[in-house]
C-alpha angles and dihedrals in degrees: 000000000000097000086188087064100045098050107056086057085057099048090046095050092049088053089053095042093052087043089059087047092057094044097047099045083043089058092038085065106031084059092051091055088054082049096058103033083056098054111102125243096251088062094048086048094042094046089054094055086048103058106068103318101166098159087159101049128117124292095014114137124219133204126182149164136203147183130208123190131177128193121190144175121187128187121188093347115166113220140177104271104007137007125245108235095172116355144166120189121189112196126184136159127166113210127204115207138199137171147168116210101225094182142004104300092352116104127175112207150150135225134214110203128181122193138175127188138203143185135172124170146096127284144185100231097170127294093350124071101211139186102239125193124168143160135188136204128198158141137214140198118210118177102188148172114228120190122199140202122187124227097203139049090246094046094232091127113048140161118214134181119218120196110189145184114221134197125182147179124193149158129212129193121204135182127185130192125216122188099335093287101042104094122177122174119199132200132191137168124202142195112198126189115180138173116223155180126206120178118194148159129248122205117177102216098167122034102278095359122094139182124234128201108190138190133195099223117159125011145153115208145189127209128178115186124190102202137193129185117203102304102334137115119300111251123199123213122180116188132185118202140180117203133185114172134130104224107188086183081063107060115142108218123202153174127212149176125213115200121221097017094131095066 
């Protein structure tokens, strides 16, 4: 048997051999970045929500912010202590949020919220039709405990209920116009507390950061004015109220980040 023969057909088929091999993984990978370049954004998003998302699990962390706005006109409205003949009210109010998820679901947090009111308009206060223009400044404080229950597998879409303890502290100017040449100017103060339940709902739409939709359901509140009318004697009201209404003027809408949901 010639070995010198034999040899160099051996040599030339591994070469081949390890030159298909090259060929094929090359392809191979190059199939599976097509693959991946051709997948849409909904299934890279998708795919992220569905490896290990807990946004809700023990020890994350949550911070948020919100804005609420209402925008209201109002035409012959009675009201408690004066009726609304033609009136336009312009409510904000900008909210800071942080929380610390102390068990599964479970998150204890505090708010900052800032508001301003304003009213300008014209009302019947008996006997007496008046020009009425106010506005009101404040801040409150809410430490509060939310509770949330997802509505799909991925808990990108979640509902959550929030029970809070606010305190507040607030002014308000008024004037008020009788009969083109009456003034009266009017100053308060207030300190609110109020106890409270929001419900929501929560949707992830990048990553960590979710959108919240938020409503002011059921409450009892507190609120203690000191008042003062030109320069006149202080006066002192102090009023309790329930409510229960669903506002859908009043809809606080937010953006937060949760840290360490991609665990």
């Amino acid at each position: 048997m010639n070995y010198n023969f034999i040899f160099p057909i051996r040599r030339k088929t591994l070469s081949v051999v390890v030159v298909l091999v090259f060929f094929l993984s090359h392809y191979s990978l190059a199939q599976e970045n097509d693959k991946k370049d051709d997948s849409s954004p909904y299934e890279l998003m998708s795919s992220y929500y569905n490896k290990d998302f807990h946004p809700f699990k023990k020890r994350n962390i949550y911070i948020g912010m919100a804005f609420g706005l209402e925008d209201k006109q109002s035409t012959n409205t009675i009201g408690l202590f004066e009726n609304i003949i033609d009136g336009d009210r312009l409510n904000y109010d900008l909210l800071l949020r942080a929380g610390y998820y102390t068990g599964n679901y479970g998150m204890a947090g505090i708010n900052f919220k800032y508001y301003q009111n304003r009213f300008a308009g014209e009302v019947f206060r008996e006997p007496d039709t008046l020009q009425s223009n106010s506005i009101s400044r404040g801040i409150e404080f809410t430490p509060n405990f939310r509770s949330s229950v997802p509505l799909t597998d991925n808990e990108r879409l979640s509902f959550f209920t929030e029970v809070g303890l606010t305190f507040g502290f607030g002014n308000t100017l008024r004037r008020t116009i009788k009969d083109l040449d009456v003034v009266d100017k009017t100053y308060s103060s207030d300190f609110n507390f109020r106890v409270g339940i929001s419900p929501g709902i929560t949707f992830f739409a990048m990553e960590n950061f979710a959108f919240e939709i938020q409503l002011n359901v059921v409450g009892y509140e507190l609120q203690v004015r000191d008042q003062k009318v030109n320069d006149g004697v202080k006066s002192r009201e102090i009023r309790q109220n329930v409510d229960f209404n669903i506002d859908l003027l009043s809809l606080n809408l937010g953006l937060a980040y949760y840290f360490g949901s991609k665990r």
